[in-house]
MMTF fields as JSON, N, C-alpha, C and O atoms, coordinates in Angstrom:
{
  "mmtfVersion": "1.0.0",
  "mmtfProducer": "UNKNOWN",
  "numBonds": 295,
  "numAtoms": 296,
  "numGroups": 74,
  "numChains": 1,
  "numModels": 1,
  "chainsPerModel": [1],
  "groupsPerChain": [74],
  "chainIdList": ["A"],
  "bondAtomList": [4, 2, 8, 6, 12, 10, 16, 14, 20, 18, 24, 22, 28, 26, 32, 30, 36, 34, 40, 38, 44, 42, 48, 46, 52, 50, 56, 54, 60, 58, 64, 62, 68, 66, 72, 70, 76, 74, 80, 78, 84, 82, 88, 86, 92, 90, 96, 94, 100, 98, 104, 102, 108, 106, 112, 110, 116, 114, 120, 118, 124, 122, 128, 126, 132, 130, 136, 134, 140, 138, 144, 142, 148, 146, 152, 150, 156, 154, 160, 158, 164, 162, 168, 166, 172, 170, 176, 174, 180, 178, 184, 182, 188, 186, 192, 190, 196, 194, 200, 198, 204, 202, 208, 206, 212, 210, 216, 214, 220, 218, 224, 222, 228, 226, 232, 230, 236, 234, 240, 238, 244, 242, 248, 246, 252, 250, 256, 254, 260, 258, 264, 262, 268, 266, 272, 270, 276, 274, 280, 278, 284, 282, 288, 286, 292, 290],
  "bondOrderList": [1, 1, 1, 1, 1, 1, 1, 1, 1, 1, 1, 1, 1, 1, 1, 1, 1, 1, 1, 1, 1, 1, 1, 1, 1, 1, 1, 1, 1, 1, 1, 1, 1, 1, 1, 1, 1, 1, 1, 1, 1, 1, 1, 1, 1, 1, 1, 1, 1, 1, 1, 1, 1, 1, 1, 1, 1, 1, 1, 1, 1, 1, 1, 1, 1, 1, 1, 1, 1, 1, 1, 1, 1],
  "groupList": [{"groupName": "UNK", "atomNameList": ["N", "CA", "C", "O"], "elementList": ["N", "C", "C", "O"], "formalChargeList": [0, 0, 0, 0], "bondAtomList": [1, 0, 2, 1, 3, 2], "bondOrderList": [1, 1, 2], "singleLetterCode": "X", "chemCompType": "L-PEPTIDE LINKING"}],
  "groupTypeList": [0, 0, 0, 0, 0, 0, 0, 0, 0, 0, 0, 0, 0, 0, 0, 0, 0, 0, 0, 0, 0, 0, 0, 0, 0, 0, 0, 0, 0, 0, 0, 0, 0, 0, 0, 0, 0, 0, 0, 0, 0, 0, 0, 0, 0, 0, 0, 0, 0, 0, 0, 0, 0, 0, 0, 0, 0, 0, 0, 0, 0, 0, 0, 0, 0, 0, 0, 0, 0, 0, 0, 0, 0, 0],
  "groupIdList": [1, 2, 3, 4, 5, 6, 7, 8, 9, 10, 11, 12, 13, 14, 15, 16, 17, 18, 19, 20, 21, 22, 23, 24, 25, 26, 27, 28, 29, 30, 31, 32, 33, 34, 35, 36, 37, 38, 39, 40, 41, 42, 43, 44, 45, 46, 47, 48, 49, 50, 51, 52, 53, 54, 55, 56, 57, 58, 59, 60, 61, 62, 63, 64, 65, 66, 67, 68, 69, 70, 71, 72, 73, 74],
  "secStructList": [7, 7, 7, 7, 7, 1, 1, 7, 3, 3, 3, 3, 7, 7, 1, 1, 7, 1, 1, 7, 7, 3, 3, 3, 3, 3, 3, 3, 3, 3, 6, 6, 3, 3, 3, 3, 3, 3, 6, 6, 3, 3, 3, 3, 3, 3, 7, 3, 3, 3, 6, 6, 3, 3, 3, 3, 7, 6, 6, 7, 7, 1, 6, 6, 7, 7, 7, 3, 3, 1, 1, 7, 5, 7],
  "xCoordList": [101.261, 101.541, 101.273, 101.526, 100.701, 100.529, 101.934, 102.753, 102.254, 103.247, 103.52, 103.175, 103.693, 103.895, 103.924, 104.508, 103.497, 103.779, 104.13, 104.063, 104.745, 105.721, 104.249, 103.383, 104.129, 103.287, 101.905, 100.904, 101.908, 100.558, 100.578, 101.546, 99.385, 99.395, 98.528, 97.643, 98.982, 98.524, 97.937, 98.078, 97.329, 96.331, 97.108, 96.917, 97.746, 98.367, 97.64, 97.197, 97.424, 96.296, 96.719, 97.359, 96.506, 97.18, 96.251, 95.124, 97.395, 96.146, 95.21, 94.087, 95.769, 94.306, 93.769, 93.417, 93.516, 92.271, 92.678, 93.75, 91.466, 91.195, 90.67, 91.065, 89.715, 89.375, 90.484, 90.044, 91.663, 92.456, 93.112, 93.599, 93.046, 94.06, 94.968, 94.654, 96.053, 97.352, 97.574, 98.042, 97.36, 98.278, 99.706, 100.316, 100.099, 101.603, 101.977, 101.688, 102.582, 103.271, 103.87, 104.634, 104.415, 105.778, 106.47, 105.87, 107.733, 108.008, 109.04, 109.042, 109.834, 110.541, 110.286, 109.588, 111.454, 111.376, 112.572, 113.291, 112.993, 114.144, 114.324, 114.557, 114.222, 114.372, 113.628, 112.402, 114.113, 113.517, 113.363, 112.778, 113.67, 113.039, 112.334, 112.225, 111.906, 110.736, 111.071, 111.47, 110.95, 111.664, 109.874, 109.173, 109.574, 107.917, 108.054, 109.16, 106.895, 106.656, 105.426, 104.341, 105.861, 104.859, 105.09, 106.237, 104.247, 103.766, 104.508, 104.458, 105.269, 106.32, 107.496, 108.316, 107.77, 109.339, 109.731, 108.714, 110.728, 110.711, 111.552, 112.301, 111.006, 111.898, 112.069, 111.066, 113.224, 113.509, 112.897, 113.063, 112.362, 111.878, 111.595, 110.851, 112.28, 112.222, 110.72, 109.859, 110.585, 109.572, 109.314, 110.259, 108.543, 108.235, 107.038, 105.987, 106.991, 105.831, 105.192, 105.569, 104.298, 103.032, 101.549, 100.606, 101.622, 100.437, 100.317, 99.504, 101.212, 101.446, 101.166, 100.92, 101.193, 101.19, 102.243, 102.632, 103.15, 103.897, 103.44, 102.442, 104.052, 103.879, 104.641, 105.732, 104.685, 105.797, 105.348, 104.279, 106.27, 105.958, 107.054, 108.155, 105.95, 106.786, 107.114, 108.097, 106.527, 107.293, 107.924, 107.92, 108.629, 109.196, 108.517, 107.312, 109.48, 108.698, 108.649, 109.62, 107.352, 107.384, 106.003, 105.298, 105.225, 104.306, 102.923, 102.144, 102.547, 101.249, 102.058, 101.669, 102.824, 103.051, 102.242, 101.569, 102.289, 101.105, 101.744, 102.842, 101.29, 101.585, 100.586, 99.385, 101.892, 100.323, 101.018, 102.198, 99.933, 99.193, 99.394, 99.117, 100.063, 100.213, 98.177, 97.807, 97.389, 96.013, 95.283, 94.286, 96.239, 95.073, 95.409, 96.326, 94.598, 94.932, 94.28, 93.659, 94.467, 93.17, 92.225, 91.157],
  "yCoordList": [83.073, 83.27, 84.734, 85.669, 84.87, 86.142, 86.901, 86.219, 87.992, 88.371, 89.862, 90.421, 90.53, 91.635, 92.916, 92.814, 93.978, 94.899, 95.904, 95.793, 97.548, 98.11, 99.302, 99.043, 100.198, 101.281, 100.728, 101.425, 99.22, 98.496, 98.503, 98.094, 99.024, 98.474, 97.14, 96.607, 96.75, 94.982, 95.228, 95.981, 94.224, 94.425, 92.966, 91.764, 93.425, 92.318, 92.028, 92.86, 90.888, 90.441, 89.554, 88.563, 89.69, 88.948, 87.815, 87.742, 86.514, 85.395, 85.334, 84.851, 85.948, 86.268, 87.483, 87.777, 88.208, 89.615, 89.54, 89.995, 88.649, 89.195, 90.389, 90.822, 90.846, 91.867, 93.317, 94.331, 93.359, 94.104, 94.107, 93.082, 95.314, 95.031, 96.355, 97.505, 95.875, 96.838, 97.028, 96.086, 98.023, 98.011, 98.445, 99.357, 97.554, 97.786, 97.857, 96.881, 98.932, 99.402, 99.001, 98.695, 98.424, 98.22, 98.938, 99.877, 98.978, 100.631, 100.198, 100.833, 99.273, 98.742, 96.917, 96.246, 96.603, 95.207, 94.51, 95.42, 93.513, 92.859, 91.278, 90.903, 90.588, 89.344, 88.905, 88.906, 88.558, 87.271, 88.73, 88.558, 89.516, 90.775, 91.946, 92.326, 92.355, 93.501, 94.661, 94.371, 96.128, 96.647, 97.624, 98.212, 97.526, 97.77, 98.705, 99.013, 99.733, 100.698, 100.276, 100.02, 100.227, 99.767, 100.884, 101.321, 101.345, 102.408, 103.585, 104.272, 104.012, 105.113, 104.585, 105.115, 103.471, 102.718, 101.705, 101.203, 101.322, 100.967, 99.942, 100.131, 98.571, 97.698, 96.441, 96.272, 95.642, 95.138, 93.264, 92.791, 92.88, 91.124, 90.876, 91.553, 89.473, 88.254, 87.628, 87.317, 87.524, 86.883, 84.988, 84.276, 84.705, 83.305, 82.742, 83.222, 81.821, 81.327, 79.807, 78.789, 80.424, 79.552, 79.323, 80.115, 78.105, 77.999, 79.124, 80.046, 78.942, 79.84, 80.985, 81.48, 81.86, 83.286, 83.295, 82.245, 84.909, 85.442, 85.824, 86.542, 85.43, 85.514, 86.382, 86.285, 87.509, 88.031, 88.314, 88.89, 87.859, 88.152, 89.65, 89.679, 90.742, 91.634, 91.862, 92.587, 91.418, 91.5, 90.394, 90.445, 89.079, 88.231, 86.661, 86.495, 85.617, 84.267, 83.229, 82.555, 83.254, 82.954, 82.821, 83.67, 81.623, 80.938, 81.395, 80.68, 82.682, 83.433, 84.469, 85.499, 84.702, 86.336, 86.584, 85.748, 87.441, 88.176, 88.092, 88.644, 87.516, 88.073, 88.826, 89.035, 89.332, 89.49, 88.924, 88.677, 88.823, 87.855, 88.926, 90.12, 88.11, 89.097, 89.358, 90.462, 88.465, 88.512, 89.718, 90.265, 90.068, 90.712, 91.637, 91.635, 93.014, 94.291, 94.89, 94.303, 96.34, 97.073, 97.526, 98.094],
  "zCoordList": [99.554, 100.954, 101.32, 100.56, 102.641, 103.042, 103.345, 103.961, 103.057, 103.694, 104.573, 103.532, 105.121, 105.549, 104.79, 103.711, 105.04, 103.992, 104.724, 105.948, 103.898, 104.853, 104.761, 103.924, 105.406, 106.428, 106.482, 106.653, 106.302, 106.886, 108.295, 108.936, 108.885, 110.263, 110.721, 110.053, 111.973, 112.235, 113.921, 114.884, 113.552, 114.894, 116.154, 115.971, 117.054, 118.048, 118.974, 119.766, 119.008, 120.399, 121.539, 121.188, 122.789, 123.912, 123.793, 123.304, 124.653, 124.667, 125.705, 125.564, 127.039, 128.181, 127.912, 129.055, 127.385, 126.314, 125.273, 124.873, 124.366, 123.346, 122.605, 121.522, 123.372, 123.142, 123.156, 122.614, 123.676, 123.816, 122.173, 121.694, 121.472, 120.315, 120.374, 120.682, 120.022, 119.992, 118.762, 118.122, 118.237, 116.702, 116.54, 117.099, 115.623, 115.422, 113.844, 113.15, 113.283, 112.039, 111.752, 112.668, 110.171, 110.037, 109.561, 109.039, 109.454, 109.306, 108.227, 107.172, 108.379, 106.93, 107.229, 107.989, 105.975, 106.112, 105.353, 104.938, 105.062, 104.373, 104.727, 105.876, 103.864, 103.922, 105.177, 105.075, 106.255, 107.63, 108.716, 109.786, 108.525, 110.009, 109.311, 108.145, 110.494, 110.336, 111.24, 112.368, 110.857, 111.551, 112.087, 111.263, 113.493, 114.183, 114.518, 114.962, 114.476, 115.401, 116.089, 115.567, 117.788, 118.856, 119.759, 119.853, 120.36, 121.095, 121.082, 122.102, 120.029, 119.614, 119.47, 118.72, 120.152, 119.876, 118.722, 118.242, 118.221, 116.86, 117.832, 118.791, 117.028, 117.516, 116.227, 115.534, 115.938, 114.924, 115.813, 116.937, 114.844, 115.115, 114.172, 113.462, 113.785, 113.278, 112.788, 113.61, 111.671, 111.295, 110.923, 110.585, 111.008, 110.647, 110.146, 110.571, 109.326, 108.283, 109.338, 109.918, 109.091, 109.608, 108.797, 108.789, 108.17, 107.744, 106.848, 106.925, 106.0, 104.668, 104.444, 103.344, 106.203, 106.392, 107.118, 107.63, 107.372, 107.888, 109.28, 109.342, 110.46, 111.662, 112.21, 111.648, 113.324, 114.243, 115.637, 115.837, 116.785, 118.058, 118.881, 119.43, 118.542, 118.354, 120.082, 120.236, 121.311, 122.369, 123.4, 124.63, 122.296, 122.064, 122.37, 122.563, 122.373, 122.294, 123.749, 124.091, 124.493, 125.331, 125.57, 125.025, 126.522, 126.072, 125.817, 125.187, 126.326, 125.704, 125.144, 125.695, 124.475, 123.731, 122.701, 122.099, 122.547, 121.855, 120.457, 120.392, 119.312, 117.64, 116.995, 117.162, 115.824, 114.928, 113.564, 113.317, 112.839, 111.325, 110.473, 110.581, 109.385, 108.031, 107.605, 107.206, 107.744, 107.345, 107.77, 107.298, 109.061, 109.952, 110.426, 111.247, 109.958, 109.576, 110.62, 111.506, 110.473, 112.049, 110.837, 111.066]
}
């Protein structure tokens, strides 16, 4: 399984621009949360397994939010 790693950064993509990518850091981690650095602010979210990678919607869950993929790095 893919999983998260800590001062990896991840590339977050909206679902109306793709072309837009945000990168986001992780800055620690522990069991089921991730603790992000997104645009200088650190914010703690919940992770979840999908298709035997690690998923997180670091500006929360609601029907286009943006994630990013343990796979997919900048």
């Amino acid at each position: 399984m893919k999983t998260f790693e800590i001062n990896k950064t991840y590339e977050m993509r909206f679902a109306n621009n793709t072309d837009q990518a945000t990168p986001v850091k992780v800055v620690s981690r522990n069991g089921k949360t991730l603790k992000l650095e997104l645009n200088g602010k650190i914010i703690v979210k919940k992770v979840k397994v999908f298709f035997d990678e690690e998923i997180c919607q670091p500006l929360g869950n609601y029907s286009m939010a943006p994630q990013i993929m343990a796979g997919k790095l900048c």
